[in-house]
C-alpha positions in Angstrom: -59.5 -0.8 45.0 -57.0 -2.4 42.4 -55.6 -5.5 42.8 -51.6 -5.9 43.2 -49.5 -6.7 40.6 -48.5 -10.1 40.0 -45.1 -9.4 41.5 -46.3 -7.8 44.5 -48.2 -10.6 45.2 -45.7 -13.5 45.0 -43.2 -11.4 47.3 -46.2 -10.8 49.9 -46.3 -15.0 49.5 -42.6 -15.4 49.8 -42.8 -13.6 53.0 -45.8 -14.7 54.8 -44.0 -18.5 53.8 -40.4 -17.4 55.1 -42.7 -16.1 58.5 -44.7 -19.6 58.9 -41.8 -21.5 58.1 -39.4 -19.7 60.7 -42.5 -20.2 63.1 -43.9 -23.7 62.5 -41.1 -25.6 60.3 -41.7 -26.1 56.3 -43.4 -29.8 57.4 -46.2 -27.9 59.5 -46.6 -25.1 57.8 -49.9 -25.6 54.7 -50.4 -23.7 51.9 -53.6 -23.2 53.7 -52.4 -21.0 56.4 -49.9 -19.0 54.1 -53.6 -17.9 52.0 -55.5 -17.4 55.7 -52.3 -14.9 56.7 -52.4 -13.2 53.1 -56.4 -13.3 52.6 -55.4 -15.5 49.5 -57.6 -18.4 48.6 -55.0 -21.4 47.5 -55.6 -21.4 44.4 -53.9 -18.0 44.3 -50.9 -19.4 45.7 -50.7 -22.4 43.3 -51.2 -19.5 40.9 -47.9 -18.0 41.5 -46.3 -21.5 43.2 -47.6 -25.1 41.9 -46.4 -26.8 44.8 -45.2 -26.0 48.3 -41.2 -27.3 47.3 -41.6 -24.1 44.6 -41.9 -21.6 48.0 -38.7 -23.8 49.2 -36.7 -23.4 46.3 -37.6 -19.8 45.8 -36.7 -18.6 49.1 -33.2 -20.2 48.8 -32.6 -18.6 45.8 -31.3 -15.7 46.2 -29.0 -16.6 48.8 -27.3 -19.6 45.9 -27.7 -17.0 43.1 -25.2 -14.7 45.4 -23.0 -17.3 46.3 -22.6 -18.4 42.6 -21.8 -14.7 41.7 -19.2 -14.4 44.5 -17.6 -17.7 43.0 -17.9 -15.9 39.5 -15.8 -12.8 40.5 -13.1 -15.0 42.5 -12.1 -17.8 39.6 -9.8 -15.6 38.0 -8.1 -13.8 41.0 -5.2 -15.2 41.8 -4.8 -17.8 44.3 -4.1 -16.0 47.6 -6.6 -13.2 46.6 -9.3 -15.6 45.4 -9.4 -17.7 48.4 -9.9 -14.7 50.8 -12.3 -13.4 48.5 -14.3 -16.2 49.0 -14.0 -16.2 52.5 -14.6 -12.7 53.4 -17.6 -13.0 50.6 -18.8 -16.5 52.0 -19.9 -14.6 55.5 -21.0 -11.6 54.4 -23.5 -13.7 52.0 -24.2 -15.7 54.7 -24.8 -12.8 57.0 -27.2 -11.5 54.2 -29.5 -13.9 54.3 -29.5 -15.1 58.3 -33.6 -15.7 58.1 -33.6 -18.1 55.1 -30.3 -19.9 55.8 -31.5 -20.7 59.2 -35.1 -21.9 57.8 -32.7 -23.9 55.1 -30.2 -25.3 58.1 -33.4 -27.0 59.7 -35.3 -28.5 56.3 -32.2 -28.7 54.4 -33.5 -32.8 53.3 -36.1 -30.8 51.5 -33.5 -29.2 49.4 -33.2 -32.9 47.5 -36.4 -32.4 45.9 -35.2 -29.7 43.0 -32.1 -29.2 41.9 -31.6 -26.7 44.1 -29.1 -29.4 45.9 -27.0 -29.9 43.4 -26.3 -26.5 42.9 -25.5 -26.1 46.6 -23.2 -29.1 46.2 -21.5 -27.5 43.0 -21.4 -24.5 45.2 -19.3 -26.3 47.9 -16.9 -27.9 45.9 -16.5 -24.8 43.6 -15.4 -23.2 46.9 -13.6 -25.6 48.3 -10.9 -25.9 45.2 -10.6 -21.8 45.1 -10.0 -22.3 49.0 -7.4 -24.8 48.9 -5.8 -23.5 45.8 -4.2 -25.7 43.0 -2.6 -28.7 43.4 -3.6 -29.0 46.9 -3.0 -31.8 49.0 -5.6 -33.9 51.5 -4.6 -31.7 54.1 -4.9 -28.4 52.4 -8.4 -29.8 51.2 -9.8 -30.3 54.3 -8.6 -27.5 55.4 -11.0 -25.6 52.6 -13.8 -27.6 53.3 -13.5 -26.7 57.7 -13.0 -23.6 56.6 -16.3 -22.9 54.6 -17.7 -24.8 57.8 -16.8 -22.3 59.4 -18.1 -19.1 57.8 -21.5 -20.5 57.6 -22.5 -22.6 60.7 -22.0 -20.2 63.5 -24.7 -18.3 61.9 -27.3 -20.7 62.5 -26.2 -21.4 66.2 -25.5 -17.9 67.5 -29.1 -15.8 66.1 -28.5 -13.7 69.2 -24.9 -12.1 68.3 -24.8 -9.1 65.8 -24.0 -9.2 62.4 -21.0 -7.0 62.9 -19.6 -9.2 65.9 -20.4 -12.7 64.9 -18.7 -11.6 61.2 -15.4 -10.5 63.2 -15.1 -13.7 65.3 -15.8 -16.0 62.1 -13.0 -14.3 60.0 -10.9 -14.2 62.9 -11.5 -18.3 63.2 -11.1 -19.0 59.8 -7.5 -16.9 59.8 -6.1 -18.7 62.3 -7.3 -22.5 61.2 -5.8 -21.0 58.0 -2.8 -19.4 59.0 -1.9 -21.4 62.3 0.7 -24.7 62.0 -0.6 -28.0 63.5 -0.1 -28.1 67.2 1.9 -31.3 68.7 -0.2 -33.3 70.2 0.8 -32.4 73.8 0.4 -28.5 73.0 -1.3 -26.3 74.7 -3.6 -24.1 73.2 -2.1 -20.5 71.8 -3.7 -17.4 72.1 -3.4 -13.9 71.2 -3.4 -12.4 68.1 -4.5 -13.8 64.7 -0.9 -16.1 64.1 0.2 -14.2 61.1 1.6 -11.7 63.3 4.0 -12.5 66.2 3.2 -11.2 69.4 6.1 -8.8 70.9 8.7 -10.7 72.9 7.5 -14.5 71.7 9.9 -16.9 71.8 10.3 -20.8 71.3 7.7 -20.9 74.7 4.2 -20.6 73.8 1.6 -18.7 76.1 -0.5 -21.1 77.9 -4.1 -20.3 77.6 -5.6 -19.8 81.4 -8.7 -20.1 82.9 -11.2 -17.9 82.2 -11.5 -15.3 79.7 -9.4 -14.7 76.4 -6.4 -11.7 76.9 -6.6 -10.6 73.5 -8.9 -10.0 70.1 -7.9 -11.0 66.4 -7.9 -8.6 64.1 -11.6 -8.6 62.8 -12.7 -8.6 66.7 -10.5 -5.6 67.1 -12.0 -3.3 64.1 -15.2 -5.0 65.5 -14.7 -3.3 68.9 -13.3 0.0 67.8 -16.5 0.3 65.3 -19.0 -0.1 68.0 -17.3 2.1 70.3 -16.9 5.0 67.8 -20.2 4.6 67.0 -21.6 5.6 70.5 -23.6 2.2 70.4 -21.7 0.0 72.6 -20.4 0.9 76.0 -16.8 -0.8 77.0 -19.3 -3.4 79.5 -20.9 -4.5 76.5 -18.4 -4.5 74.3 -16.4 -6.8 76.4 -19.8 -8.7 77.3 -20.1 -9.2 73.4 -17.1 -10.6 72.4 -16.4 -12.4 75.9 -12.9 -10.2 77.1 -12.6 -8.3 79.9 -13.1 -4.7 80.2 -9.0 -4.5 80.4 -8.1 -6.3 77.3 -10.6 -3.5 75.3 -9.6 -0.5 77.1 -6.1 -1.8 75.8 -7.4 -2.3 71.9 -9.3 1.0 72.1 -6.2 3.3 73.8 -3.8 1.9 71.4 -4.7 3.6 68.0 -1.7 2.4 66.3 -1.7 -1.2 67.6 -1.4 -3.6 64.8 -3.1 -7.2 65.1 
């Protein structure tokens, strides 16, 4: 029997680490027990990885290596279209690599070790100025930086909820924090559709949200929903159990072909 290729063997090591790590944290997790798992002594690891921060840095790699690209292709784009390309990009990279950014989320100190930080922080701020847009203001700016909060962290916090579903509420939230006006301070939260478009009949009187659950989807929740069901996956009961409606509110979405949201 042959041995493996070099390269076969450093992505068997990648994965056994990205396995130990998900199970027993990077701190708990020796170079030791990746070999034991792998039949590798650890001098074969060392081999391939001088040090357990190499494993670290090269498991977070590809997921910065595709978030620098999908800065790359947005810098020239002009400044509506390259802030929603980094948006719509931003979760679907994020989406890509669930296992390591949540192995990431809980050893991100680690990260300080290499420069694999700065590069996240170059990352960020790259992001956050294509986001805003030129000559942005403080508000505008912290506007970008919620809004890249908020097409990475629900991944971490909702490992349970489908790539297809947690993707349509994220773009959905990042529309509206994007889209919607401050509130007054006495306002009552709005719902309905994403607030680019009006809802038929509003007026100076905004819908009061009431107990319970939401009457309506944004758009990405709505494509969402009509996916799963035209795909014979989902029944209406989950559907609506997925994205938290009633079974009303996606019988409505699903009858009305030509609704826009």
């Amino acid at each position: 029997m042959t041995a493996d290729p070099a390269d076969d063997t450093r992505t068997r090591i990648l994965r056994a680490a990205l396995d130990l790590f998900a199970e027993h944290g990077y701190q708990r997790t020796s170079l030791r027990q990746i070999g034991e798992r792998l039949r590798l002594t650890k001098a074969a690891i060392l081999y391939h990885f001088p040090a357990k921060e190499h494993l670290l840095a090269a498991l977070v790699e590809p997921l910065v290596a595709d978030l620098e690209a999908l800065l790359d292709a947005a810098q020239g784009q002009p400044t509506e279209q390259a802030r929603w390309t980094v948006l719509e990009g931003w979760v679907d990279t994020m989406l890509a690599h669930r296992r390591p950014l949540g192995m990431l989320f809980h050893d991100i100190a680690l990260v300080g070790r290499g420069d694999t930080y700065h590069r996240l922080m170059g990352i960020a701020m790259r992001a956050n100025d294509l986001i805003a847009g030129p000559d942005a203001g403080r508000r505008e700016r912290v506007r970008a930086v919620q809004a890249v909060a908020a097409c990475s962290d629900p991944i971490v916090f909702f490992t349970d909820v489908p790539d297809e579903v947690l993707r349509a509420d994220m773009l959905d939230g990042v529309r509206r924090l994007l889209a919607m006006p401050p509130a007054p301070p006495d306002a009552a939260p709005l719902v309905g559709a994403a607030p680019a478009v009006a809802a038929p009949g509003a007026g100076a009187t905004a819908h009061r949200r009431q107990p319970g659950r939401p009457r309506a989807l944004g758009r990405e929740q709505v494509e969402a929903a009509r996916r799963m069901h035209a795909a014979g996956t989902h029944s209406v009961n989950a559907i609506a159990t997925t994205l938290g409606v009633s079974r009303a509110t996606v019988y409505r979405h699903l009858d009305d072909s030509n609704e826009t949201v």
